[in-house]
N, CA, C and O atoms as a Tinker XYZ file with bonds, in Angstrom:
   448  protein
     1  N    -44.157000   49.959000   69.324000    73     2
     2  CA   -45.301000   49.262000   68.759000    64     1     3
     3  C    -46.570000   50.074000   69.052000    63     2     4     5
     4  O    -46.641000   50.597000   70.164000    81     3
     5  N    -47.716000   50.263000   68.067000    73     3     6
     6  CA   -48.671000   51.423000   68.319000    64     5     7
     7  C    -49.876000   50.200000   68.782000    63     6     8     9
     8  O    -50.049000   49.035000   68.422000    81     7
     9  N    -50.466000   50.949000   69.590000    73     7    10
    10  CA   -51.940000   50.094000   69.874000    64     9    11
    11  C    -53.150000   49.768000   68.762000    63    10    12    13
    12  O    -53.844000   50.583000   68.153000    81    11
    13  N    -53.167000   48.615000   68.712000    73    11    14
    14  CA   -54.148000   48.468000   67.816000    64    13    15
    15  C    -55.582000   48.668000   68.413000    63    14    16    17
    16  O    -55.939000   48.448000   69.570000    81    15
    17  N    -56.350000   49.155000   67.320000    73    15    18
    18  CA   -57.986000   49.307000   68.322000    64    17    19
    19  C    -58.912000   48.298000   66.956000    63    18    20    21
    20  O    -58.908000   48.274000   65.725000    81    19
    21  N    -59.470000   47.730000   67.832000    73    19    22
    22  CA   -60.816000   46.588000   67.195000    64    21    23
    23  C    -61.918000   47.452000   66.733000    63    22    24    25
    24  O    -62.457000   48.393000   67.316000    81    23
    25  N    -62.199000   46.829000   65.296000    73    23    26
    26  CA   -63.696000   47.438000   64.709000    64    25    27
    27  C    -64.289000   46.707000   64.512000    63    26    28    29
    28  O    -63.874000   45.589000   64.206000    81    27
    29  N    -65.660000   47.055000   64.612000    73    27    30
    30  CA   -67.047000   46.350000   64.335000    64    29    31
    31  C    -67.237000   46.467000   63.207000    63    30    32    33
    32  O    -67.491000   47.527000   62.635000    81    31
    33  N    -67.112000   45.045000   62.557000    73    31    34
    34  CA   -67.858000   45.544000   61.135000    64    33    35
    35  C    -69.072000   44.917000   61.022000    63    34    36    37
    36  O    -69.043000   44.077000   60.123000    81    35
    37  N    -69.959000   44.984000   61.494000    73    35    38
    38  CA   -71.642000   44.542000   61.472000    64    37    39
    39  C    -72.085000   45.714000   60.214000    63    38    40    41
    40  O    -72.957000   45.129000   59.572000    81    39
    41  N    -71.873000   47.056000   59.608000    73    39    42
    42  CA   -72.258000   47.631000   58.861000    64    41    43
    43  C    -71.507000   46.924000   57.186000    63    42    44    45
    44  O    -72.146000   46.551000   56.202000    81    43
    45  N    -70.503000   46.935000   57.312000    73    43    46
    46  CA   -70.027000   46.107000   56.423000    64    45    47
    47  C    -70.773000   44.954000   55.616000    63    46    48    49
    48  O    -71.207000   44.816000   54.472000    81    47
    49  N    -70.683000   43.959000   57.143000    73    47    50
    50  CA   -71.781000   42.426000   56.627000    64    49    51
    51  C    -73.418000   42.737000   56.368000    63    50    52    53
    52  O    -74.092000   41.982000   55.667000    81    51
    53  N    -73.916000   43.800000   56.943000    73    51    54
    54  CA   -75.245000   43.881000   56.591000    64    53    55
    55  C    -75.687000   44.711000   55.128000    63    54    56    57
    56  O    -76.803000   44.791000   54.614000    81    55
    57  N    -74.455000   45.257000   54.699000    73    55    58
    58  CA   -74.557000   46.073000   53.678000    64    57    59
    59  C    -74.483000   44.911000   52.333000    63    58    60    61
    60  O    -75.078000   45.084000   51.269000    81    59
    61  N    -73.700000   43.829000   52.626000    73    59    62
    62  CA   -73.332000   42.886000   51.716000    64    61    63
    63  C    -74.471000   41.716000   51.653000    63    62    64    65
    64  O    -74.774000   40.875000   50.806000    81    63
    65  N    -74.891000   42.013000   52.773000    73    63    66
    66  CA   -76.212000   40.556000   53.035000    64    65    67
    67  C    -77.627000   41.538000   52.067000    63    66    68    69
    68  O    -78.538000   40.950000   51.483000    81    67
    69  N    -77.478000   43.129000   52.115000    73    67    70
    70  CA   -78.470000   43.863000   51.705000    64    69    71
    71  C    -79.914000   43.962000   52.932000    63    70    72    73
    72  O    -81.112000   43.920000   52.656000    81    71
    73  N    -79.335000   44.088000   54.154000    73    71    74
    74  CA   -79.756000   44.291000   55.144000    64    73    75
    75  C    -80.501000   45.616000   55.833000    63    74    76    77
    76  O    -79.963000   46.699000   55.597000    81    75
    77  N    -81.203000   45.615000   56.322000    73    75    78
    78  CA   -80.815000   46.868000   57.080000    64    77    79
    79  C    -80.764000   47.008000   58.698000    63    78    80    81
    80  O    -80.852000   45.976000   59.363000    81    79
    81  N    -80.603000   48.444000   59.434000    73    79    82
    82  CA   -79.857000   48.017000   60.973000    64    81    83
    83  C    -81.209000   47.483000   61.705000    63    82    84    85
    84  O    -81.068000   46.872000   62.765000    81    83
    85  N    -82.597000   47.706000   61.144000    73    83    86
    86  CA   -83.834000   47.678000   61.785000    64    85    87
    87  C    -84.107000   46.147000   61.464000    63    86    88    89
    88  O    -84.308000   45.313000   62.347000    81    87
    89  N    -84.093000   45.871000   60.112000    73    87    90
    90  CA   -83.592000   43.951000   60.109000    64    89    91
    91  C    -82.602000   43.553000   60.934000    63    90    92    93
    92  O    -82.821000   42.734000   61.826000    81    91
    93  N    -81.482000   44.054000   60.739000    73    91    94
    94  CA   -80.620000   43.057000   61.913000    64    93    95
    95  C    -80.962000   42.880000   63.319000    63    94    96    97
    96  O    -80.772000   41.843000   63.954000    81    95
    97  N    -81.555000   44.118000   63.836000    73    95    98
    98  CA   -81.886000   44.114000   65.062000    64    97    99
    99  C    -82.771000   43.442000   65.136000    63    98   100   101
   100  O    -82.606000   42.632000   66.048000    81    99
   101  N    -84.220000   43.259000   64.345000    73    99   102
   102  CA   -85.189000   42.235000   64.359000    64   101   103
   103  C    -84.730000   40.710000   64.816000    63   102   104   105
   104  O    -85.039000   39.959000   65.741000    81   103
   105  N    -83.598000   40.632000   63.391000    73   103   106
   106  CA   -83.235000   39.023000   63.426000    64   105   107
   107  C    -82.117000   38.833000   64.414000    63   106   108   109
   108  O    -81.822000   37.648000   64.565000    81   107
   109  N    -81.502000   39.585000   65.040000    73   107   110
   110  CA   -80.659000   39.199000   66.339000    64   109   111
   111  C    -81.703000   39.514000   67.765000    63   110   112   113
   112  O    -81.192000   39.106000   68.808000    81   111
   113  N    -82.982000   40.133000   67.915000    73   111   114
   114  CA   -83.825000   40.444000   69.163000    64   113   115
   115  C    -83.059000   41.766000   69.980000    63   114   116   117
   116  O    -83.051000   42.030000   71.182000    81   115
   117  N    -82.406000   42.499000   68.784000    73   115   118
   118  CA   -81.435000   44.104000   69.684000    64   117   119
   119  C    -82.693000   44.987000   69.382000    63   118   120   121
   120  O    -83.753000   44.647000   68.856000    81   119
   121  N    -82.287000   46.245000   69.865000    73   119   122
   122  CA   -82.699000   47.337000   69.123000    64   121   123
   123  C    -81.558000   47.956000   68.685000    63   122   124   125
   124  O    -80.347000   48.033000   68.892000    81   123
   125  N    -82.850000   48.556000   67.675000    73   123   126
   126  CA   -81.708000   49.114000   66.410000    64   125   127
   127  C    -80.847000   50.307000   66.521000    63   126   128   129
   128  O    -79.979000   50.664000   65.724000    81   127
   129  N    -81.251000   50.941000   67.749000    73   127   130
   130  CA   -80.506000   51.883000   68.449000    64   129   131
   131  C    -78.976000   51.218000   68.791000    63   130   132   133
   132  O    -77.950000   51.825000   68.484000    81   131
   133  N    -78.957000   49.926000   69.449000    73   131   134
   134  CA   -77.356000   48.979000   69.402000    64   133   135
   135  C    -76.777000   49.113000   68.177000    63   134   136   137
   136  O    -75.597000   49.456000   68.095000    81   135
   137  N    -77.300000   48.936000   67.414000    73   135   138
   138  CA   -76.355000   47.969000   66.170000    64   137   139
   139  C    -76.115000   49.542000   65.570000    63   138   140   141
   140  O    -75.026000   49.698000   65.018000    81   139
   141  N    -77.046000   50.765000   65.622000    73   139   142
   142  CA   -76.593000   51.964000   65.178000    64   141   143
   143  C    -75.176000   52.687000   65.831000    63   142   144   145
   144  O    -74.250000   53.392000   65.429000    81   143
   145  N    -75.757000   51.854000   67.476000    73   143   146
   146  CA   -74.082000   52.806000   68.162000    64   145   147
   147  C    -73.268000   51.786000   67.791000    63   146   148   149
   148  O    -72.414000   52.184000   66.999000    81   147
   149  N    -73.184000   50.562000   68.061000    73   147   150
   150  CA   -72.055000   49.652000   67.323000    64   149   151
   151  C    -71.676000   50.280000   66.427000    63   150   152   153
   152  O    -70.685000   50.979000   66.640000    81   151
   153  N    -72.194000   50.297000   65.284000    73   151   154
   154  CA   -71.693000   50.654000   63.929000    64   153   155
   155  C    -71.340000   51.876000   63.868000    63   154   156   157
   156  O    -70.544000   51.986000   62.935000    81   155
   157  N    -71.552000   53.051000   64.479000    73   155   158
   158  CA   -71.349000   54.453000   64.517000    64   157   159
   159  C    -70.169000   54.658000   65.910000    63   158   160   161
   160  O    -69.804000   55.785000   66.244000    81   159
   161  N    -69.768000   53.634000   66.482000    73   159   162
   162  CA   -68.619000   53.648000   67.685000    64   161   163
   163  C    -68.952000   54.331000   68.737000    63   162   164   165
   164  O    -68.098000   55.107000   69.164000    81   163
   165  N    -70.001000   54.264000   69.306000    73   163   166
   166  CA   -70.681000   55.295000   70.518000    64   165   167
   167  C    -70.675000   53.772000   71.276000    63   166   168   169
   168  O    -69.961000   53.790000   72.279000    81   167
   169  N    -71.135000   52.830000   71.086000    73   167   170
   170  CA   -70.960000   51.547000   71.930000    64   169   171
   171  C    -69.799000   50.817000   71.560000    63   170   172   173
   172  O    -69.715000   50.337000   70.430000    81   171
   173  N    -68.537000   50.634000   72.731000    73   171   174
   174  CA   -67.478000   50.115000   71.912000    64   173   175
   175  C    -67.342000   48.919000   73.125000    63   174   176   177
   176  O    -66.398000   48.137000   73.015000    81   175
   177  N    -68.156000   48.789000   74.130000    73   175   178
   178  CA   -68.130000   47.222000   74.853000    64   177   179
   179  C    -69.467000   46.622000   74.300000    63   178   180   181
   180  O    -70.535000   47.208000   74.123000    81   179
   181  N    -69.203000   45.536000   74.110000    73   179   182
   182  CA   -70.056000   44.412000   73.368000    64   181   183
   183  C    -70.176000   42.948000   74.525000    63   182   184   185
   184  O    -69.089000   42.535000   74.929000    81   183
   185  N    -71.090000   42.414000   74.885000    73   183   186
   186  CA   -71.179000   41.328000   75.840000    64   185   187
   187  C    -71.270000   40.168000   74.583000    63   186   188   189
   188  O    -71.830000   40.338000   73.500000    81   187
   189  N    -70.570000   38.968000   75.037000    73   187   190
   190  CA   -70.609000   37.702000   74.575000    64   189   191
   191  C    -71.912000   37.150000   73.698000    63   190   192   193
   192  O    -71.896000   36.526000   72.637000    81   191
   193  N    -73.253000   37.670000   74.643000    73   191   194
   194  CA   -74.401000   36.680000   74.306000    64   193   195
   195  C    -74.919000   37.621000   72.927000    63   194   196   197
   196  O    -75.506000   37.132000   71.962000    81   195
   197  N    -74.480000   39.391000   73.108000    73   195   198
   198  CA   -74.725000   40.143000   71.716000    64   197   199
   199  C    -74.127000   39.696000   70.691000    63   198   200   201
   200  O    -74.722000   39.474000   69.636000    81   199
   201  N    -72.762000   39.487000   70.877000    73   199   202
   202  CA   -71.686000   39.020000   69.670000    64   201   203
   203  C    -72.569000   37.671000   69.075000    63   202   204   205
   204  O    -73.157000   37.752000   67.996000    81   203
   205  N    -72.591000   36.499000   69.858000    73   203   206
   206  CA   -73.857000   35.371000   69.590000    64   205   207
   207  C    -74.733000   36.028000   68.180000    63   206   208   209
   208  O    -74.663000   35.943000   66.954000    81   207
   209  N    -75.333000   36.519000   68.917000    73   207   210
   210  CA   -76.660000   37.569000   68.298000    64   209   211
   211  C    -76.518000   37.947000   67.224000    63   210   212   213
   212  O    -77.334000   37.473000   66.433000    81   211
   213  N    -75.626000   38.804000   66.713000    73   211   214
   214  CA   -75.387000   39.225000   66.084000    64   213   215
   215  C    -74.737000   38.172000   64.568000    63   214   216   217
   216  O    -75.323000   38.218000   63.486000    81   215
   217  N    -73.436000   37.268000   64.804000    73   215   218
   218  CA   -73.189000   36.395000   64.481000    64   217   219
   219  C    -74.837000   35.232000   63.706000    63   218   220   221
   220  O    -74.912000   34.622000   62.640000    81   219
   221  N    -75.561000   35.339000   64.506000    73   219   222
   222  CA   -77.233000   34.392000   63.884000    64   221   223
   223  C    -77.275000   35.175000   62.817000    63   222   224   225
   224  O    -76.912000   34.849000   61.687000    81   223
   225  N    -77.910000   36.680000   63.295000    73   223   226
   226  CA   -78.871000   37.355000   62.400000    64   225   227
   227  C    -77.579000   37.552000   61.186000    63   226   228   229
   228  O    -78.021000   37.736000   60.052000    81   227
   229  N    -76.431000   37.537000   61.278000    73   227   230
   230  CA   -75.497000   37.707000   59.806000    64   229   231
   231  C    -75.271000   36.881000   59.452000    63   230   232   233
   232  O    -74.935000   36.906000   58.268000    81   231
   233  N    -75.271000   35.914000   59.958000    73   231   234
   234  CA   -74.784000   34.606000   59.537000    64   233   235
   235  C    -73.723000   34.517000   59.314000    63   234   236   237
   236  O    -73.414000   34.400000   58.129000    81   235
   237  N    -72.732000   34.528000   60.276000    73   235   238
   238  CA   -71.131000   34.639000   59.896000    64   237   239
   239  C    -70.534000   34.043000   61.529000    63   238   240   241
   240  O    -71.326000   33.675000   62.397000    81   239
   241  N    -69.449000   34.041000   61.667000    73   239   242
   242  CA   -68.520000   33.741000   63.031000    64   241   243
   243  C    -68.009000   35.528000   63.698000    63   242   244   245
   244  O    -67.908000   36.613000   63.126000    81   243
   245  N    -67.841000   35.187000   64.809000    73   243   246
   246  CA   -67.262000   36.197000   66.095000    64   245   247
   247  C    -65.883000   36.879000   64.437000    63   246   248   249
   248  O    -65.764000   38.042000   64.049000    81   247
   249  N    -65.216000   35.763000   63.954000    73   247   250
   250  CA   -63.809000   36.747000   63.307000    64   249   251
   251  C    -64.549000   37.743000   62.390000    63   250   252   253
   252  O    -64.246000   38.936000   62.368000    81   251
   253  N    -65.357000   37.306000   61.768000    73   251   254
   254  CA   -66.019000   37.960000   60.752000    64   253   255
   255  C    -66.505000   39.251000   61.112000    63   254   256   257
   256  O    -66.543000   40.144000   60.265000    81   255
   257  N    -66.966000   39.478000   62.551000    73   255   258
   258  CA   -67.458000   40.755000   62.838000    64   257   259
   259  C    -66.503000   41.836000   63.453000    63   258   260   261
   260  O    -66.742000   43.029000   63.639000    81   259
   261  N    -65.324000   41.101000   63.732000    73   259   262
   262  CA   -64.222000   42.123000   64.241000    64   261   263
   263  C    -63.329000   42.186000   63.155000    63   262   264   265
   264  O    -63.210000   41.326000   62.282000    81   263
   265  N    -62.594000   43.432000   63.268000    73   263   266
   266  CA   -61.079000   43.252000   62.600000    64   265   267
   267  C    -60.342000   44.323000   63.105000    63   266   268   269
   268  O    -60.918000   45.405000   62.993000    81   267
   269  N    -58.986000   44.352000   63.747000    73   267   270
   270  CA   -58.302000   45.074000   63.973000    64   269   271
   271  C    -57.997000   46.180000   63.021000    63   270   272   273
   272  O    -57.959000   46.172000   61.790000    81   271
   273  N    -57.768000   47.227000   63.970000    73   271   274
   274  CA   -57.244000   48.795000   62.807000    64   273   275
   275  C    -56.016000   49.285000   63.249000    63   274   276   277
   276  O    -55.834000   50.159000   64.096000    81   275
   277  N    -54.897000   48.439000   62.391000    73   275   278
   278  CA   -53.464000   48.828000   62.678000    64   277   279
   279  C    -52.685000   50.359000   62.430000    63   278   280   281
   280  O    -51.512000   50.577000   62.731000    81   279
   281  N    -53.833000   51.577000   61.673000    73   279   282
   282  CA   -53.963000   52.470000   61.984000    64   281   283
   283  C    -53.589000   52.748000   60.261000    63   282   284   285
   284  O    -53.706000   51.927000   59.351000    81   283
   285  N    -53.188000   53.942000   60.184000    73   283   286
   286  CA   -53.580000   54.146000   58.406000    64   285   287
   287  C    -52.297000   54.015000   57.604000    63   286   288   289
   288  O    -52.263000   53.880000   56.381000    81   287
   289  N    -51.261000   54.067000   58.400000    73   287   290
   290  CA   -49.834000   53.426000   57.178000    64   289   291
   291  C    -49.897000   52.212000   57.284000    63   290   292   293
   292  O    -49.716000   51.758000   56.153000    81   291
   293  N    -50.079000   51.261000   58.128000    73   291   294
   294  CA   -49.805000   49.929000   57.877000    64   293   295
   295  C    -51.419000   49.176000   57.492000    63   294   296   297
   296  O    -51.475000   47.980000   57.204000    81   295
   297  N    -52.642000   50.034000   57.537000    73   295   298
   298  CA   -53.471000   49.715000   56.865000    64   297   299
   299  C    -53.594000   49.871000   55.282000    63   298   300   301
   300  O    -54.280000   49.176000   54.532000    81   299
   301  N    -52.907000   50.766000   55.004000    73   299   302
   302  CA   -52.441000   50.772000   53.146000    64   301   303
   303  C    -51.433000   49.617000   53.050000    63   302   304   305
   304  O    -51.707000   48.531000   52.537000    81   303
   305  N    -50.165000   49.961000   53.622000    73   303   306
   306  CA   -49.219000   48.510000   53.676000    64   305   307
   307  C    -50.158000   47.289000   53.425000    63   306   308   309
   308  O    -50.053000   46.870000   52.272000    81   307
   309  N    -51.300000   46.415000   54.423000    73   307   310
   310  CA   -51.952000   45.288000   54.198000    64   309   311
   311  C    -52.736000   45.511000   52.491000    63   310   312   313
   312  O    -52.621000   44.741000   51.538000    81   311
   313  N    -53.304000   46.456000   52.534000    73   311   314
   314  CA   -54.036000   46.151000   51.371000    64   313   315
   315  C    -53.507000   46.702000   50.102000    63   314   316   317
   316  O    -54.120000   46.808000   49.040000    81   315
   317  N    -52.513000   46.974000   50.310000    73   315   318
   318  CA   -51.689000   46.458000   49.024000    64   317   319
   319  C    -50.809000   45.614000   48.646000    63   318   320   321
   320  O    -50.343000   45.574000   47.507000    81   319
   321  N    -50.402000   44.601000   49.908000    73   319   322
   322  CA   -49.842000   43.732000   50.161000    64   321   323
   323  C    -51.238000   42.663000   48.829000    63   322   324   325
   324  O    -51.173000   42.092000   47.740000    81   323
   325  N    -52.357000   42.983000   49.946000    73   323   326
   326  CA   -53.500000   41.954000   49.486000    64   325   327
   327  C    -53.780000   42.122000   48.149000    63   326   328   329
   328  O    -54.411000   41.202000   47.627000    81   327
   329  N    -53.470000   43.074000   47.449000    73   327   330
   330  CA   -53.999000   43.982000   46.187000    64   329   331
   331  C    -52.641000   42.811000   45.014000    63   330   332   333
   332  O    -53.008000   42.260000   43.976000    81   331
   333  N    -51.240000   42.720000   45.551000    73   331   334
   334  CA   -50.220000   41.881000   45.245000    64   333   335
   335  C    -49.943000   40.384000   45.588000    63   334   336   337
   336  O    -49.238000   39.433000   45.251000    81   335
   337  N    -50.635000   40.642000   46.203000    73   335   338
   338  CA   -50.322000   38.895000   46.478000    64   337   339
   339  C    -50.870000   37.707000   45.263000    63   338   340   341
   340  O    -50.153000   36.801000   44.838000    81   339
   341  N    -51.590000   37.835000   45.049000    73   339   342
   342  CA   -52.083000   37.035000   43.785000    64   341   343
   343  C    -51.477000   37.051000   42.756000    63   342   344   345
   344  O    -51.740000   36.221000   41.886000    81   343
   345  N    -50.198000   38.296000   42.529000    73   343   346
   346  CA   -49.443000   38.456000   41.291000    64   345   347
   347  C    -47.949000   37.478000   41.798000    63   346   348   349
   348  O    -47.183000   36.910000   41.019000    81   347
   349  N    -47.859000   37.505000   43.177000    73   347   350
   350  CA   -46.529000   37.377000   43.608000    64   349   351
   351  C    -46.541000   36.312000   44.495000    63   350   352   353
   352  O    -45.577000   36.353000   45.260000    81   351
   353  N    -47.514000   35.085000   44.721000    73   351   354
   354  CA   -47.395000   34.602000   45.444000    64   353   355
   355  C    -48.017000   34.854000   46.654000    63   354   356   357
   356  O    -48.765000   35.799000   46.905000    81   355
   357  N    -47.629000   33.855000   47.478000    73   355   358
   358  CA   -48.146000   34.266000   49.201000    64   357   359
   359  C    -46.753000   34.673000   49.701000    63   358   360   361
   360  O    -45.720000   34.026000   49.873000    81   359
   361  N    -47.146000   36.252000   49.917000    73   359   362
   362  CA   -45.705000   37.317000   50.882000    64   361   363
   363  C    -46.606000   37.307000   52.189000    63   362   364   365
   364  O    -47.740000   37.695000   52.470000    81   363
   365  N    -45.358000   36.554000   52.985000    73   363   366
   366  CA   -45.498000   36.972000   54.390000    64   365   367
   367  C    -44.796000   38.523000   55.325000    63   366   368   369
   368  O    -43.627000   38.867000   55.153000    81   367
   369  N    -45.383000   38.992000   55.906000    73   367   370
   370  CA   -44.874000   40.559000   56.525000    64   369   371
   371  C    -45.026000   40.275000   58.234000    63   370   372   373
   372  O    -45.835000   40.761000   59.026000    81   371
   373  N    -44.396000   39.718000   58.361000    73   371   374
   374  CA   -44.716000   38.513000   59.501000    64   373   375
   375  C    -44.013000   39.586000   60.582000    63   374   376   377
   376  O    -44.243000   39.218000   61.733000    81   375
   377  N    -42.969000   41.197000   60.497000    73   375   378
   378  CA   -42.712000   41.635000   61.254000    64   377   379
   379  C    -43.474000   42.957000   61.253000    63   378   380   381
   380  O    -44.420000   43.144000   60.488000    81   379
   381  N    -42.979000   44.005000   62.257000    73   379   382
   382  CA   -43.156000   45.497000   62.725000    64   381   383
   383  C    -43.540000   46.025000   61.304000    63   382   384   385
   384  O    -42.955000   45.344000   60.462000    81   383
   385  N    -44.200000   46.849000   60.826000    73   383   386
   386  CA   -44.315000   47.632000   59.587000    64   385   387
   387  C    -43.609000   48.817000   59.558000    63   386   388   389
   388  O    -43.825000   49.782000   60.291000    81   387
   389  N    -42.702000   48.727000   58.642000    73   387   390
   390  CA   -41.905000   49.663000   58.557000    64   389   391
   391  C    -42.002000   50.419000   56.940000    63   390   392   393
   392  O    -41.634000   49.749000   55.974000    81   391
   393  N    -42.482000   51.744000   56.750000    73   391   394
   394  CA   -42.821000   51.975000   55.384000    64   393   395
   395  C    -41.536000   52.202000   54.406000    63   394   396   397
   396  O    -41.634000   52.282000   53.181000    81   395
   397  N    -40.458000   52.282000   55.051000    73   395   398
   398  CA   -39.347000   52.643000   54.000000    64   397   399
   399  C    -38.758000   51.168000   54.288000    63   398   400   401
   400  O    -37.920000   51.009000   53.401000    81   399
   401  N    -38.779000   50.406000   54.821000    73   399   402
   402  CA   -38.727000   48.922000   54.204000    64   401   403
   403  C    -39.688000   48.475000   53.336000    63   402   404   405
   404  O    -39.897000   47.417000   53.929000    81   403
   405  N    -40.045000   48.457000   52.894000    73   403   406
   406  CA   -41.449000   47.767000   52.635000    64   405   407
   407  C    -41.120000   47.270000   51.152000    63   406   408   409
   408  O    -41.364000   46.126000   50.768000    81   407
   409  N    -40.448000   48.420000   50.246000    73   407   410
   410  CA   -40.246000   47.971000   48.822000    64   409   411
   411  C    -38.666000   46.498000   48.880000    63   410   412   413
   412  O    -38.519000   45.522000   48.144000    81   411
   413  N    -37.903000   46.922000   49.909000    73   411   414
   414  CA   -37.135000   45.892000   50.016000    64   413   415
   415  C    -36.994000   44.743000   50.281000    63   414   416   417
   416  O    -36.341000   43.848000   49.744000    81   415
   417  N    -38.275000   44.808000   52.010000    73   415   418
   418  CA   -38.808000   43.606000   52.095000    64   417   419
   419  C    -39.289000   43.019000   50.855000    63   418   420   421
   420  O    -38.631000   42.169000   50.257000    81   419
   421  N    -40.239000   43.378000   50.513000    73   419   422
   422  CA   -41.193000   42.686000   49.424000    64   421   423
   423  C    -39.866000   42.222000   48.440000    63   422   424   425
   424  O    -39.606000   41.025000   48.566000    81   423
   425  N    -39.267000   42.725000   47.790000    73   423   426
   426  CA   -38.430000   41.981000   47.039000    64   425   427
   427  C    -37.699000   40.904000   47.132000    63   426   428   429
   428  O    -37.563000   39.940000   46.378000    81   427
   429  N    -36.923000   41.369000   48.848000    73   427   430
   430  CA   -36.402000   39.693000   49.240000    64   429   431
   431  C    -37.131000   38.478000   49.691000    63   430   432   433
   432  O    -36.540000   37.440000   49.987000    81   431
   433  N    -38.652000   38.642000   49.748000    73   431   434
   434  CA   -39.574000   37.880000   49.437000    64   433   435
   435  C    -39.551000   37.328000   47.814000    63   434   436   437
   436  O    -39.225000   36.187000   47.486000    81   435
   437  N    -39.889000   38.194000   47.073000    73   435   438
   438  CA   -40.001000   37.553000   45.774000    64   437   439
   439  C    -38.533000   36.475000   45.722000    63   438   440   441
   440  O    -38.461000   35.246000   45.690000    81   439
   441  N    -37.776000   37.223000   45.728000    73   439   442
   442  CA   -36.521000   36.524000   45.271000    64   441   443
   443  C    -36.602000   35.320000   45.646000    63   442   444   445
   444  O    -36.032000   34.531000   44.892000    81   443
   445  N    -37.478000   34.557000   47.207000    73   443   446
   446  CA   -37.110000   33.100000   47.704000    64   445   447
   447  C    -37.576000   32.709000   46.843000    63   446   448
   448  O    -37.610000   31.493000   46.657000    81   447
């Protein structure tokens, strides 16, 4: 099983809110030097009362600003899972990612 590592996506949500890092930092009370190493991975410990912070000025929840990075084969695997699912139902991949399963799984899914 490979280690998963957590990303910040605060660049993400501020890009979509039409933000920028000198606004966010305003409306959370950071400097914009934080939310630059956040977002650029030079700061990768985050304290509780920042996450808070951060969460106000985006207006979103703690899930919204993280998301795991299961690394780059099983990150194509999810989003083409996600890219299919709307054609095929809700497919669960509920185990290990395995890329030369993947066309088989998915089928004995469809089939239930």
């Amino acid at each position: 099983m490979t280690t998963k590592k957590v990303r910040i996506n605060t660049k993400r949500l501020r890009r979509k809110k039409n933000l920028t890092q000198q606004q966010v930092a305003k409306r959370a009370s950071l400097s914009k030097t934080t939310i630059s190493n956040l977002e650029s991975g030079k700061q990768v410990k985050i304290e509780l009362d920042t996450i808070g912070k951060l969460c106000q000025a985006l207006e979103c929840t703690p899930n919204d600003i993280f998301e795991l990075d299961y690394g780059p084969e099983e990150n194509i695997a999810r989003k083409q899972k996600k890219a299919i699912s709307q054609y095929i139902g809700s497919v669960e991949y509920d185990k290990e990612f395995d890329p030369d399963n993947l066309d088989a799984d998915l089928a004995k899914k469809i089939k239930k």
